[in-house]
Residue, then its C-alpha position, 0 to 999 in steps of 0.5 A: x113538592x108542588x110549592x117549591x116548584x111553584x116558589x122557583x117559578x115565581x122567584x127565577x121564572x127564565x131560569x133554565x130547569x131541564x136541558x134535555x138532550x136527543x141523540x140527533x136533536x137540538x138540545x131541549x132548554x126547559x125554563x121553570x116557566x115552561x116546566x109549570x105552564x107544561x105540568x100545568x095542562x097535564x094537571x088540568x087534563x087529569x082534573x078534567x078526566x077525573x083524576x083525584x087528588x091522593x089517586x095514583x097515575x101510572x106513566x109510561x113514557x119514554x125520556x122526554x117532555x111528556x115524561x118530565x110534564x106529566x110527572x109535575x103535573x101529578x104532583x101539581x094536581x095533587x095526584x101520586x105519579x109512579x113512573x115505570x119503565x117503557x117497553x124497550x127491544x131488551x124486554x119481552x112484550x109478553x113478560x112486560x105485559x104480565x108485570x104491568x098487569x101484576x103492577x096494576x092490581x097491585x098499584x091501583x091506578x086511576x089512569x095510565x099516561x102513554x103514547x098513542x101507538x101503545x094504547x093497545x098494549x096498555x089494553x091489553x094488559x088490564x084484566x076485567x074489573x081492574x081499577x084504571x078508569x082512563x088511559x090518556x094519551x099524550x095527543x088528548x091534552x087539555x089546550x095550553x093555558x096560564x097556570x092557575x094555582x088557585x085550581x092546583x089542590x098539589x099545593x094544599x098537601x100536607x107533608x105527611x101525604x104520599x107525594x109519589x111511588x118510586x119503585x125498587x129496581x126490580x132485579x129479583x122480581x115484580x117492582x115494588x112500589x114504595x109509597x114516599x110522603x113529601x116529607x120523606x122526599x124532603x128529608x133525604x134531600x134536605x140531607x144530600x144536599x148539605x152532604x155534597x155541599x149543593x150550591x145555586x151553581x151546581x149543574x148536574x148532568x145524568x143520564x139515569x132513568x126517570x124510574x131508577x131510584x137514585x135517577x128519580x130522587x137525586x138525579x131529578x127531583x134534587x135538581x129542580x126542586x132545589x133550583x139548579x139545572x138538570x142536564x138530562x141525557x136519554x139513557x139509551x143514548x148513554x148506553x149507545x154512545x157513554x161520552x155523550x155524559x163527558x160531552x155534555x158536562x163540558x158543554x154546560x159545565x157540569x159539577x155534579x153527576x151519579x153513575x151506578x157502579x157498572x158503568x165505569x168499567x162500560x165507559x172504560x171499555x167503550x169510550x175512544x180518545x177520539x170521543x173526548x177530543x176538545x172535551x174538559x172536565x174541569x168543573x166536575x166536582x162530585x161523581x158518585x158512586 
């Protein structure tokens, strides 16, 4: 995976990767070079904490920058990210602390990624003799830097290493995480890809979760591996307010989205002509259920 991201930074470094999108925020244009030069400090800031190639680093942020560079720059260090969910208003501090806990005897993790102000909670979670050596904090990164890809062990991988661990969705009880060589990854993709016919010009826009299994492969890793743009919508903007997800498509002139099977009847239910005045979905041309 890291040499694919490397080759679409050298090949089209201008090109935009990731436009994220914040409720109230300008929209976010991420090109390849930001996203390597962003998982590039991330990478270094796990080198200099002592995180080893082929060790699991747990991330627990929220949709936005940290979340996409920290991600990369597991994969560009060599280490296995493994995105979990961030506590939200939903959630009972209590069970998310106990899951965690569970999670991490578990997982096994060198380090967790977070904010700051959750630290505590984070702390609070760990038993004695558990296997985290470092909580780093998004405000503890290593200064920002040319990419140095000579220092980058992501791109001595084999394709049967364990790339990442996408977790199942968890309805029916603790997560479970699955351990996902590169070649999986890029067997799957490589099928759904020429599946849907995927072309240079396809523009995908999702608002799906970053731990959700079809939000991490296909509505994350497809795009930007495959070296098309990724219009990335926070899902709780979504939930609030479902025609961001029609608004953005024709902003960017979407071709591609994936939405699970409850949120057609939400969008039937919620959205209000009012909410697709001026807009036009003319370029869609695949959403799957």
């Amino acid at each position: 995976l890291a040499h694919l991201v490397h080759q679409n930074y050298k090949k089209n470094p201008e090109k935009i990767s990731i436009v994220l999108q914040h409720a109230g925020q300008d929209d976010v244009p991420i090109s390849y070079h930001d996203l390597v030069a962003g998982s590039a400090r991330y990478a270094r800031t796990y080198a200099s904490a002592g995180i080893q190639p082929g060790e699991v680093v747990v991330l627990i942020l929220q949709h936005g920058a940290d979340l996409i560079y920290s991600f990369w720059g597991a994969i560009l260090h060599g280490a296995i990210p493994a995105i979990m969910p961030f506590l939200t208003e939903k959630l009972s501090p209590e069970r998310y602390r106990a899951d965690l806990s569970a999670l991490i005897s578990v997982t096994q993790p060198a380090a967790i990624v977070t904010y700051p102000e959750f630290e505590s909670d984070i702390l609070s979670a760990l038993t004695p003799g558990n296997s985290v050596r470092t909580i780093l904090l998004t405000s503890q990164l290593e200064p920002v830097a040319e990419p140095d890809f000579n220092q980058m062990y992501g791109l001595q991988c084999a394709p049967t290493d364990i790339v990442l661990l996408q977790h199942s969705s968890g309805t029916t009880g603790l997560q479970k995480g699955v351990a996902l060589s590169h070649q999986a990854v890029l067997n799957q993709l490589d099928a759904y890809t020429r599946a849907i016919n995927l072309s240079s010009d396809d523009v995908l826009v999702s608002w799906l979760p970053l731990y959700h299994d079809m939000g991490l492969i296909a509505g994350f890793l497809m795009p930007i591996l495959s070296g098309i743009t990724l219009v990335l919508i926070s899902p709780f903007d979504w939930v609030r307010a479902p025609y961001k997800l029609f608004q953005a498509v024709s902003r960017y002139k979407g071709t591609l989205s994936w939405l699970p099977n409850f949120s057609y009847n939400f969008c039937a239910q919620k959205v209000r002509d009012r909410d697709l005045e001026g807009v036009d979905l003319s370029s869609w041309r695949i959403i799957t259920n």
